[in-house]
N, C-alpha and C positions, 0 to 999 in steps of 0.2 A: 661546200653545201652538198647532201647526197641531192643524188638524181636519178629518180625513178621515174618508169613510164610505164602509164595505163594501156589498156589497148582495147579503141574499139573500131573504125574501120583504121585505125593507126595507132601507136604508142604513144602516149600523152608525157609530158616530162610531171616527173613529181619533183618539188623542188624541196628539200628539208635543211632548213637555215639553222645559223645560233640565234635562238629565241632562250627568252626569260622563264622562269617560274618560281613559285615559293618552295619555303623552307616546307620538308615535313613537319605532320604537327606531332607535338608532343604525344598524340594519343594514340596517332597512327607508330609511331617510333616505338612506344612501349609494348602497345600490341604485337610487332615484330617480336621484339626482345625476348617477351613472356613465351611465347609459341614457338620461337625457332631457335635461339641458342643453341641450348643442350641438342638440336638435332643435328643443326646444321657443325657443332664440334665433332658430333661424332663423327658425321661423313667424312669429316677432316680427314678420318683416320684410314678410311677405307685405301686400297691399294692401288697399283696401275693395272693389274691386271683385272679388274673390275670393268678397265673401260675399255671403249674399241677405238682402234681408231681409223676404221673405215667410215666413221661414221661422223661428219661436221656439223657444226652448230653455227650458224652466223652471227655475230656477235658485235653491238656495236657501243664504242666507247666516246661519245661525244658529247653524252651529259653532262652538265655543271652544276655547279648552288656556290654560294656564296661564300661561304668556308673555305673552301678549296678553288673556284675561281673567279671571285670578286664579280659575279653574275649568274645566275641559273641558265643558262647555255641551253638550246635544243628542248626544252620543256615547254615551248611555245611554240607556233605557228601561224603565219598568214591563212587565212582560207584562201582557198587555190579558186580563183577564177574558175564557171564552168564554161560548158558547150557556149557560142553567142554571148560571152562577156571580155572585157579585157583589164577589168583593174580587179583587185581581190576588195571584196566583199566586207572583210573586217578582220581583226587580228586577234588570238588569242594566247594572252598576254603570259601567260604562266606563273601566274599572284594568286593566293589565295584561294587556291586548289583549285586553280583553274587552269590545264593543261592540254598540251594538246594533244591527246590520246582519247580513247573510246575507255578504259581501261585503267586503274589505278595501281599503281606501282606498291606492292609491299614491306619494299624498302624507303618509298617515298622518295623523293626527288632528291634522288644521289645526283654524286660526280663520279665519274668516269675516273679520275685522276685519286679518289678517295682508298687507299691499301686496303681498308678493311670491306669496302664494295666491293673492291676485287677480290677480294679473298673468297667474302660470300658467296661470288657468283663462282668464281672456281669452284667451290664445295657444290654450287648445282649443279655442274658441269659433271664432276664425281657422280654425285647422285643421281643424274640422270642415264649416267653411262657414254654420253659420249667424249671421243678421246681428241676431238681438236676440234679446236679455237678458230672459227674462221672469222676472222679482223677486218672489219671494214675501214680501207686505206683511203685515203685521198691525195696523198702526195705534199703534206702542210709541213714541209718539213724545217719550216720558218717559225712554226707556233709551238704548243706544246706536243706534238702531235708522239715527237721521238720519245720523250720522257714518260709518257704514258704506257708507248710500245714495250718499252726497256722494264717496266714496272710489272704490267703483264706478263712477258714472258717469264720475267723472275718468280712472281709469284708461281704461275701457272707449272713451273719444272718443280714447285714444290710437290704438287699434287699429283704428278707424272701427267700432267696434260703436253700436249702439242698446241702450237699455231700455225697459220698460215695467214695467207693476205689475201682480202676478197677485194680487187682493185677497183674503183669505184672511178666515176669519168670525170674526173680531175678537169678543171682547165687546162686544154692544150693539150689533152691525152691524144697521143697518134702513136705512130707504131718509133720513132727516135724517143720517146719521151717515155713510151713504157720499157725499152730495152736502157737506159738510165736509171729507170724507179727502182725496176726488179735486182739493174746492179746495184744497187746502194743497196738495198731490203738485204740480197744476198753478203753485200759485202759485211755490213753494220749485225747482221743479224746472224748470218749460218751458220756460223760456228757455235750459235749459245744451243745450250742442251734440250730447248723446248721448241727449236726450229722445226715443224716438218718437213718430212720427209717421205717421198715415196719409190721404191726403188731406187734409194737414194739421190732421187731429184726433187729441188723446192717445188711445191704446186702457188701456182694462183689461178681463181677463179677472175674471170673479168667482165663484171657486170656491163650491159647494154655494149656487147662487144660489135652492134652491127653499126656501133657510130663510125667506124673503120672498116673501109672495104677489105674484102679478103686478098685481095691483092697488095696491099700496104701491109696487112699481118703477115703475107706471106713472106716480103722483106725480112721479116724478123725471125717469123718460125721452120720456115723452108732452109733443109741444107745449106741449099747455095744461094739463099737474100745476100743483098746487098748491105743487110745488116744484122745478121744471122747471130741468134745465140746457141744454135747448136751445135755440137761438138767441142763449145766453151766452157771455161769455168762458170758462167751464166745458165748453162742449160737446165731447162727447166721443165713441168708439165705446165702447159696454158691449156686451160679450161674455160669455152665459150658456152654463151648463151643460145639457147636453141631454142628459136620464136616459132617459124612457121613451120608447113605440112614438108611430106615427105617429098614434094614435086619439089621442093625448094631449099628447104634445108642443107641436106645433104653434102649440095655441091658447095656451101657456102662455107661449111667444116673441113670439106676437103679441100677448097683451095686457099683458105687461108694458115690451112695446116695444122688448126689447133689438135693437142694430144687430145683432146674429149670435150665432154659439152655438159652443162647441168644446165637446171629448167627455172630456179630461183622462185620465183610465182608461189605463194599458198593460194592462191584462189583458184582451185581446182575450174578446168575447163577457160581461161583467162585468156591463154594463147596453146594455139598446140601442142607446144611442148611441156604447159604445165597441165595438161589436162591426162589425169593420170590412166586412162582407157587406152593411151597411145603409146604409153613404157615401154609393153614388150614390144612390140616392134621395132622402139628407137631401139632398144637394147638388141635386139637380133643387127639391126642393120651397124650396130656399134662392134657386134662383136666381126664380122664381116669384112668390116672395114678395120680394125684393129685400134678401135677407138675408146675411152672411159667415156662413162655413160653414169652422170651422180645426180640419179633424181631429188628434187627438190620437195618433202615434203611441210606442211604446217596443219596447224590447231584449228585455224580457222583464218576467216580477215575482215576486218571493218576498219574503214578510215574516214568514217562522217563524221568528225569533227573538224576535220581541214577541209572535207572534198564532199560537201554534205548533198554535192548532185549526183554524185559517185554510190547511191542503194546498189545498183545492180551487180556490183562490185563485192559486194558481202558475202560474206560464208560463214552462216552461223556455226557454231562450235558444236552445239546439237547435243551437251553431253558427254563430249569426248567419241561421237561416235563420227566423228568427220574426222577426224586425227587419226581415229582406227580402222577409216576407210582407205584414208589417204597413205597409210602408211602398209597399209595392206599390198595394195596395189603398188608399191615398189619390191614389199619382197617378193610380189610374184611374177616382176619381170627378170627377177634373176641379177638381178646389177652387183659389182662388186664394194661400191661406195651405195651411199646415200648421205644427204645433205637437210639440214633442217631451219625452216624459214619460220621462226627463227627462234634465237636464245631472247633478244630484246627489242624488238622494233618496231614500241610502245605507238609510235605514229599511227602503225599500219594492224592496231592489231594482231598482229602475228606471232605474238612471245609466248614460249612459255616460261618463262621466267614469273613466279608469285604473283598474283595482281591479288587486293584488299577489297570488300564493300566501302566506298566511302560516297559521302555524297557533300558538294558546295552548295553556293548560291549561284553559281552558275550554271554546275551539270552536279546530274548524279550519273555516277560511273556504271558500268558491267562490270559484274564479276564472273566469277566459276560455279554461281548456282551451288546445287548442294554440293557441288564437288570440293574439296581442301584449295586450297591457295596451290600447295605442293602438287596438285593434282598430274602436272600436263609434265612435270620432271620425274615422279614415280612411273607414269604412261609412257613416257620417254625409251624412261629404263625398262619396261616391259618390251619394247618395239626391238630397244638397241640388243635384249636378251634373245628373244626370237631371229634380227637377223642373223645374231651369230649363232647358231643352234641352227636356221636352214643352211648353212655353209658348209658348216661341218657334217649334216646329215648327207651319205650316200645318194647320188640318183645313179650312179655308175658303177660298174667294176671295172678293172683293169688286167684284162691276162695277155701275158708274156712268156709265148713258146721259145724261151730260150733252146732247149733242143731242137727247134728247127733251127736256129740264124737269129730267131728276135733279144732285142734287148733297147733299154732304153739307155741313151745314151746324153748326161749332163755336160757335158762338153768339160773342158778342161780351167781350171782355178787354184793357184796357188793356194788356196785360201780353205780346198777342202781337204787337202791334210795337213797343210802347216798351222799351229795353233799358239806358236809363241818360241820364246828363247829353246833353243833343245836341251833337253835334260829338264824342261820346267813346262812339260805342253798337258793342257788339260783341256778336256774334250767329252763330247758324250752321241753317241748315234744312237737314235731308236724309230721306232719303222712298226707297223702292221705287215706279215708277210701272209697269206696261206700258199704253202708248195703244193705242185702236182704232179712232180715227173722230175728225179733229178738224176746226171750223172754221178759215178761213185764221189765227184767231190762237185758240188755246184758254188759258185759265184752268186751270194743273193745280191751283194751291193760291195764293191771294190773301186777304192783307189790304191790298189798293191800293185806291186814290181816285184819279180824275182829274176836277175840275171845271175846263173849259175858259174859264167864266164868272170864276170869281175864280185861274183860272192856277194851280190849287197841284196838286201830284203828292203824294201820300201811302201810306207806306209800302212793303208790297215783294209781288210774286208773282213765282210760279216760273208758266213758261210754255211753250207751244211755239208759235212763229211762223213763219206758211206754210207748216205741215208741215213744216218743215224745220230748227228749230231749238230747241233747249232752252237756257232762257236765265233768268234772276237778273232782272227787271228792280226799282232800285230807287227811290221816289220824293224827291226832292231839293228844294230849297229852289229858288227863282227859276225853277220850271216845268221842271228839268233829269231827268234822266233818267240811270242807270247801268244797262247790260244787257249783261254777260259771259252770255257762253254758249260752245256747242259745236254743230257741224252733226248732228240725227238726223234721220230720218225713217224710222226703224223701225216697225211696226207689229206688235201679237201678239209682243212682246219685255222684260222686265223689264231695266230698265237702275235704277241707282242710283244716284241725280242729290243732289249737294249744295252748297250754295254758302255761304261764310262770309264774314263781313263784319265788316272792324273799323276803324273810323276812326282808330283810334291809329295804324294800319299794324300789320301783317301780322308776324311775328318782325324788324322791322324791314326787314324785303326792299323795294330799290326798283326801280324800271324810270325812268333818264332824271331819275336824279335826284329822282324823284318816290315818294311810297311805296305798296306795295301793298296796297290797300284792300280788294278783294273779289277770293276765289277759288273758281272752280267747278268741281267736278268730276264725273265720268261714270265710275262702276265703280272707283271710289275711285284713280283716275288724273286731274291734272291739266289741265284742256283749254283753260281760259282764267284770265287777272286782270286786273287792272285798277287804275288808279293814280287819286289824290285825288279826289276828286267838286269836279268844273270847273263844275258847277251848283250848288253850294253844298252844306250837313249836307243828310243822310240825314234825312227826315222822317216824324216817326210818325203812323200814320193815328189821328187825335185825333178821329174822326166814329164815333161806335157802331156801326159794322156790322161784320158779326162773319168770323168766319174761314169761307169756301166751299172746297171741294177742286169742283172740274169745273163750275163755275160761276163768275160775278162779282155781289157784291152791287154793285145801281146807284142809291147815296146810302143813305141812309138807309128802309126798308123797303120795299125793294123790290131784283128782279134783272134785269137785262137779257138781253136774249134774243142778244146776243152773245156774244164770249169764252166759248163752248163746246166742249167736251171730252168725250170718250168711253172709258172705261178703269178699268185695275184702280190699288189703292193697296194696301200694305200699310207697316207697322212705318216710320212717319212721327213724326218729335220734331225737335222745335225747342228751341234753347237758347241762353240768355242770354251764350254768350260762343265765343270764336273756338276751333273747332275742328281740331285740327294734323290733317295727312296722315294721320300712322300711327293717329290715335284713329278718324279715318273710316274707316278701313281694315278696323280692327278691330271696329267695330260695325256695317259692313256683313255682313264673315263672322261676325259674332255671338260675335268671341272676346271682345268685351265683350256683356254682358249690360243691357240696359237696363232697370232694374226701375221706376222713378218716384221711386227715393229721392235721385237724384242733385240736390245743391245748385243746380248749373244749368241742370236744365231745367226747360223753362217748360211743356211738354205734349209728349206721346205718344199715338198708336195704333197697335195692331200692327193692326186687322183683318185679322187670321187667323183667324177662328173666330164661328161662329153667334154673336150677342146674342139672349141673353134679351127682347132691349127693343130695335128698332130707332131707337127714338124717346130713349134712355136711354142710349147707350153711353158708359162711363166711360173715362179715359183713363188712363195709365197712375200720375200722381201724383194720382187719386181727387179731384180738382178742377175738373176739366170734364168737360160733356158731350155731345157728339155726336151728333144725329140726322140719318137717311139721308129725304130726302126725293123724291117723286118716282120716278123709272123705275130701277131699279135688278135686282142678282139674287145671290144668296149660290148658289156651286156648291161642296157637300160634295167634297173631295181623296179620295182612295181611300187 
């Protein structure tokens, strides 16, 4: 059963059982039909890069009907005893469109367990734009609970959605009982293709995490606990609840070690942390502390059908303009997630998932006013379109006097030159540069080797040569050399330099017979290719030195005070496979979005914007990290 808590001089538990309810009616069923088929097929069709997936949905699958589980499940509720009472009040039975919700369901009293429910709600999930599923778990791993999961994800990898687990306070939830859940979750689960992932670690969020002292979490999420999943095949990001003020908070995230905090709450002002006037500063002190920070926003909230002592509780929806308050106020605290309360938690009011005009003999419902049903999932996708649009906009520049000593330096990864079997590696790097000052040959971004002593060329940099040339060059087998480029000599100019490279050859294209190996281009136009490597495969720099931007490392620890460079970089990724025209094209104008979740890339940075940590900067798939070494200068954009 969930467990929620209210709070007024303390947190109230909210208690959500499997209760009964009726079948939809036939009138409400067709109504759907007529009005959303043909939309919701097409959303079908929409893509992944449509969606984000910094951005969650809470999602809860514990409906039933009769069909599918010989009961209407959770469509009912006891009235919750209030202030000065101790039995509840009366129960509402969920017959007869009689439910427990403020709000009517447009699908009508689905089952959770129903393929083609699922499917729908995936296609809002599409529609609304965001890119993961956050599940509300309870540990029922005795009921249907796993069958439901497994059904989910399945569908949900259709749609290129993600999930994750919102761990809810299970019976006997402590800190040996949640280091068990999250193993089975990982063991049963990580490997399927719609697992998330961030930085390549599972997240869960853990609702009412202060029922465990931080001292017990600490067991688990502290290096060295006593029952530690860090540095395991377990490890993971935990994300706690952040209830009070900053007198308090604080030390209770840092000592129980969770990787960050969300706020959960739509009832704007409810507890501190969901009172959205106090983001930016959680967020300043988040980023301080080097913690994720994923505020919790919602549409509104009413829950007086269960809790009908609970008005003060309420958040009228207002129009939609309480949604676009609420969600205002996270993209201005700057956070790298945001989280959404919720996709369906009809209880609480707080879905936006379709709700219908209907009315019983018992209640007449709220609905959306003039607004469509679809309304609060297009709003969604208006929020989820703006956050990623403030990401990607500049608030910084980044310069890098590489002729004095600066450079930034990625540290070292197998993984950013080697791309597969040799003789079959395909690859693509593209980058925003503007230069300001170069030596006759400068270093914009290198993982190359050249040992003159044992003749081998390794791996590849992008370059500019005598001022005068922007150029690919890439290291080869038998001391050879591949360097397509284009003529620049611009200075004080952002040009958009990308060059891919596939040994297979290129969409098959050849020149002469031969096929085309590497293509570069300049403002996502065309300027040069290049046929077979006449010097033999493309070779990976197999020597540990790490990736420099405006610099060259020279061997192994250490840099040479040549191949220097002077200039700005921004929204730089490299990826493990060849790049067509129109994708460059479009991730140059940013009509793709580059979030980190993409299969094939291998790293990102946008530097657009102040680090918390010059020495720290993370990249966009939360697996490398970058420090700015040396003579450098961040100039705030207006």
């Amino acid at each position: 059963m969930k467990t929620k808590q209210l709070l007024g001089s303390q947190i109230l538990l909210l208690l959500s059982t499997f209760l009964i309810s009726c079948n939809k009616t036939l009138e409400i069923q067709e109504k759907y039909e007529a009005t959303n088929k043909s939309l919701m097929l097409k959303n079908a069709t929409l893509v992944a890069e449509n969606l984000d997936y910094n951005t969650f949905g809470f999602y809860y699958n514990w409906y039933g009907n009769a069909e599918f589980d010989n009961g209407y499940f959770h469509w009912g509720h006891d009235i919750l005893p209030g202030p000065g009472q101790t039995t509840s009040p009366g129960y509402i039975p969920g017959t007869n469109g009689d439910i427990a919700a403020n709000f009517y369901p447009q699908l009508g009293t689905y089952s959770s367990k129903d393929p083609v429910t699922i499917r729908k709600h995936m296609e809002m999930f599409v529609r609304a734009g965001v890119g993961v599923v956050a599940l509300s778990w309870w540990n029922e791993l005795g009921t249907s609970e796993p069958e439901k999961i497994a059904s989910l994800l399945n569908i949900a990898n259709e749609y290129g959605l993600k999930v994750c687990f919102h761990i809810e306070p299970f019976g006997g939830r402590n800190a040996a009982t949640m280091k068990t859940g999250m193993s089975q979750l990982i063991d049963n689960y990580g490997n399927h293709p719609a697992f998330y992932r961030l930085g390549g670690k599972p997240v869960f969020f853990i609702y009412d995490s202060y029922l465990t002292s931080p001292s017990e979490w600490a067991t688990l999420l502290s290096p060295n606990g006593s029952q530690t999943i860090r540095n395991t095949p377990y490890d993971a990001l935990v994300i706690g609840l952040w209830l009070e003020g900053m007198n308090t908070q604080p030390a209770i995230i840092l000592n129980a070690n969770f990787d960050g905090f969300y706020t959960y709450f739509a009832a704007d002002g409810f507890t501190y942390g969901a009172t959205s006037a106090n983001w930016a500063a959680m967020q300043t002190w988040a980023q301080q502390n080097n913690k994720l920070f994923i505020p919790s926003v919602g549409p509104g909230y009413i829950d007086t059908r269960i809790r009908p002592w609970n008005t003060a509780t309420t958040r009228n929806r207002n129009n939609g303009q309480y949604y676009d308050n609420m969600y205002q106020k996270a993209l201005d605290a700057g956070t790298e997630l945001i989280s959404i309360t919720s996709f369906n938690e009809w209880h609480e009011g707080s879905q936006i998932e379709p709700a219908t005009p209907f009315s019983s003999s018992a209640f007449t419902y709220l609905d959306y006013g003039n607004l469509s049903p679809e309304y609060y999932l297009d709003r969604t996708a208006y929020w989820v379109s703006r956050f990623v649009q403030k990401k990607q906009q500049a608030s910084a520049e980044l310069y890098v006097n590489g002729r004095n000593g600066g450079y930034i330096d990625f540290g070292y990864s197998p993984n950013y030159s080697n791309f597969g079997v040799e003789g079959k590696q395909a690859f693509t790097v593209e980058l925003w540069l503007k230069m300001k000052y170069t030596e006759s040959f400068g270093s914009i971004i290198s993982c190359f080797n050249e040992d003159s002593q044992t003749q081998t060329r390794k791996g590849w940099v992008v370059n500019n040569f005598n001022n005068a040339r922007l150029r690919m060059t890439l290291g080869l087998k038998n001391w050879g050399l591949l360097e397509p480029g284009f003529d620049f000599s611009s200075t004080e100019q952002w040009v958009h330099f990308a060059a891919v490279v596939d040994e297979n050859g290129i969409n098959g294209e050849q020149i002469n017979g031969k096929p085309v190996v590497v293509k570069v281009y300049q403002n996502g136009i065309l300027k040069d290719q290049s046929t077979s490597f006449d010097g033999g495969n493309y070779l990976s720099n197999y020597l540990q030195t790490p990736m420099i931007a405006f610099g060259q490392p020279a061997g192994v620890g250490g840099m040479t005070s040549n191949w220097r460079l002077s200039g700005y970089i921004k929204d730089f990724h490299l990826w493990k496979s060849a790049k067509s025209a129109d994708v460059i094209q479009k991730i140059m104008n940013k009509e793709i979005d580059v979030t980190g979740f993409e299969p094939d890339l291998v790293c990102g940075w946008r530097f657009n914007a102040i680090p918390s940590n010059n020495q720290d900067i993370k990249d966009l798939t939360k697996q490398y990290s970058a420090k700015i070494v040396g003579d450098h200068q961040w100039t705030t954009l207006n």
